[in-house]
Each structure stands twice: as structure tokens, then as C-alpha cells.
N, C-alpha and C positions, 0 to 999 in steps of 0.2 A: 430449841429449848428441850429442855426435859420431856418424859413422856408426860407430866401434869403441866408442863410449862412455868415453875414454879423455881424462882433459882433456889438451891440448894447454899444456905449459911450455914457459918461454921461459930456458932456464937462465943469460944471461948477458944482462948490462944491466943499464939503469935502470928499464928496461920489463917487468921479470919479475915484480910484483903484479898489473900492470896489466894483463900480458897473459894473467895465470891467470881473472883476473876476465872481461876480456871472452870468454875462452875459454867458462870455464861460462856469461856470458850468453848464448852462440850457444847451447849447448847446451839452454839451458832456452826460451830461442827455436825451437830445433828441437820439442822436445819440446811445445810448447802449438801448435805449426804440426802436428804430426801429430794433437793433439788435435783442434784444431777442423778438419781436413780429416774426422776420424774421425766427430766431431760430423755434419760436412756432410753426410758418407755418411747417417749414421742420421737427418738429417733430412729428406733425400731418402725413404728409406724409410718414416717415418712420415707424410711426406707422401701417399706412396702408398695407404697404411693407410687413412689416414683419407680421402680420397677414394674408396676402396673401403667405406671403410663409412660415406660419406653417400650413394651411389650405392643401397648397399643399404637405406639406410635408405628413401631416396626410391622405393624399388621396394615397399618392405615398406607404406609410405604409400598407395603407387597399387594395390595388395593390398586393403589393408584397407579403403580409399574403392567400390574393386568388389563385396568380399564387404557393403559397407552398402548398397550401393547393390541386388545382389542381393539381400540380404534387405529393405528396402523394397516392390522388385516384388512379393518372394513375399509379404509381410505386405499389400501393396493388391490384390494378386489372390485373395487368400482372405477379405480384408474385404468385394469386390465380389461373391464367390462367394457369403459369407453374406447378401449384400444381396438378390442376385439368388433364393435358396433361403427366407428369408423370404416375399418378394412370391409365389413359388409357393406358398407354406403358404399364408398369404392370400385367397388367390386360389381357391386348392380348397378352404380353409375356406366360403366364397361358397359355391362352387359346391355342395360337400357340405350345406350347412347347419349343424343342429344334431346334432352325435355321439349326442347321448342318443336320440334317435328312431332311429337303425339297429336297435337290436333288435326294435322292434315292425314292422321295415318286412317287407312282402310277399317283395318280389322283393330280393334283396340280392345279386347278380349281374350285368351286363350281360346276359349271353345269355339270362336268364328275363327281364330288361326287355326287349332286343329279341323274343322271341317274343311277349310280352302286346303288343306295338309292333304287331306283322306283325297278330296277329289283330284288334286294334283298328282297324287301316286296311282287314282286310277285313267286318268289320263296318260301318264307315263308307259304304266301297261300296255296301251290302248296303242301308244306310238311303238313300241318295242314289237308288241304283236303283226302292227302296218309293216315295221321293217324287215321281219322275219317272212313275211307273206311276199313281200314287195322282192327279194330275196330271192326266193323261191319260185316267183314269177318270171323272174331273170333269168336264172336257173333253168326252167321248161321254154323260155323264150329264145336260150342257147341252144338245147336239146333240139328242140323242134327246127328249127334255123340249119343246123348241121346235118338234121335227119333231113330237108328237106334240100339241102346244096348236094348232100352225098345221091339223092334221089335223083337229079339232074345233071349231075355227074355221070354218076350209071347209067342216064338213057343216052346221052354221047357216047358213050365210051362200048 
């Protein structure tokens, strides 16, 4: 309607159907021009909206592509950790041998294997010294043996 909402008559003429009619058409002209500006507003606003929530939608996206991506690393750093802790079982499997032989073993310690270690090498010594000696015994047993053939020799001769 009108700004007073009021139709507008034309009380005298030939014009006074005609002009109650066009009167309410302005009115209802006005009336669907306040709608659709109303419209305009509220699509302005849900425009808004909804860019606001593909914005967040595409943050929630780059979110969840991070937290997959983080758990990836942590799920390939702890398959390599298992990888890596394997190959060390293995490895000291090797080195240890057979588990069932530890109970009968001697020395089940390092520090009683290194002392059997220390006295073993000075034993070794011990023999390397006897054989150097024993050598050398040989050695003066040849000397003396020749000094004493050539001595018996000479008093023939």
C-alpha cells in the first residue's frame, strides 16, 4: 500500500474504478518491492553465512588432512621403530646364542667374564714367556752340546 496504507479515491469522474484499481496496484507494487528488497537483504546475509561456512568448512578440511597426515608420521615412525627393535632382537639373538644354555653357563655376568678374560691373558703371557725361555734353553743346550763334541774332537785329533 501506500505510505499511510490508505487507497487513494478518486471521487468524481469517469476515472474513479480505474483509479481505485490502479491505486491498490501501486500498493501491491509497493508492497512486493519491499518484499523483494527484504528478500535482497536476507540474501545478502545468507550469502554471508554460507561463505562463512565453506570457509570453515575448507579449514575443517585442511584440519583433518593435518591430523591424517600427523598420524601417518606417527603410525611410519613407530612401524620403523618396530623395524629397527626387531633387527636388534636378532641381532643379540646372534650374538647371545642359544637361551637354553644360560643356565648351565659358568660366568653369567660380564665382570666374572672380564676377570676369567684379565687372567687368561695373563696366563698367556706366562706361556709365551715359558716358550721364549724354553727356546732359549734349546738354544744354550745346542751351544754347549757342539762346544762340548768340538772339545772331544780336539783331544782326538
Amino acid at each position: 500500500m501506500l505510505q499511510s496504507e490508505a487507497i487513494a479515491v478518486v471521487k468524481q469522474g469517469p476515472w474513479m474504478g480505474r483509479d481505485g484499481f490502479v491505486a491498490e496496484t501501486a500498493v501491491q507494487f509497493d508492497r512486493v518491492q519491499s518484499s523483494i528488497a527484504r528478500l535482497e537483504r536476507e540474501l545478502e546475509k545468507s550469502k554471508k553465512v554460507i561463505a562463512e561456512m565453506a570457509e570453515e568448512a575448507s579449514r575443517t578440511r585442511r584440519f583433518q588432512t593435518f591430523e591424517e597426515t600427523l598420524k601417518h608420521e606417527r603410525d611410519y615412525k613407530l612401524t620403523d621403530l618396530q623395524r629397527a627393535v626387531r633387527d636388534v632382537k636378532s641381532r643379540m639373538e646372534v650374538i647371545e646364542g642359544d637361551r637354553g644354555v644360560f643356565s648351565g653357563l659358568t660366568y653369567k655376568s660380564f665382570e666374572a667374564i672380564d676377570k676369567k678374560l684379565c687372567e687368561l691373558a695373563k696366563l698367556q703371557e706366562q706361556i709365551e714367556t715359558s716358550e721364549r725361555n724354553g727356546r732359549r734353553n734349546l738354544i744354550m743346550l745346542g751351544v754347549a752340546s757342539l762346544v762340548a763334541v768340538v772339545a772331544i774332537v780336539a783331544n782326538f785329533v
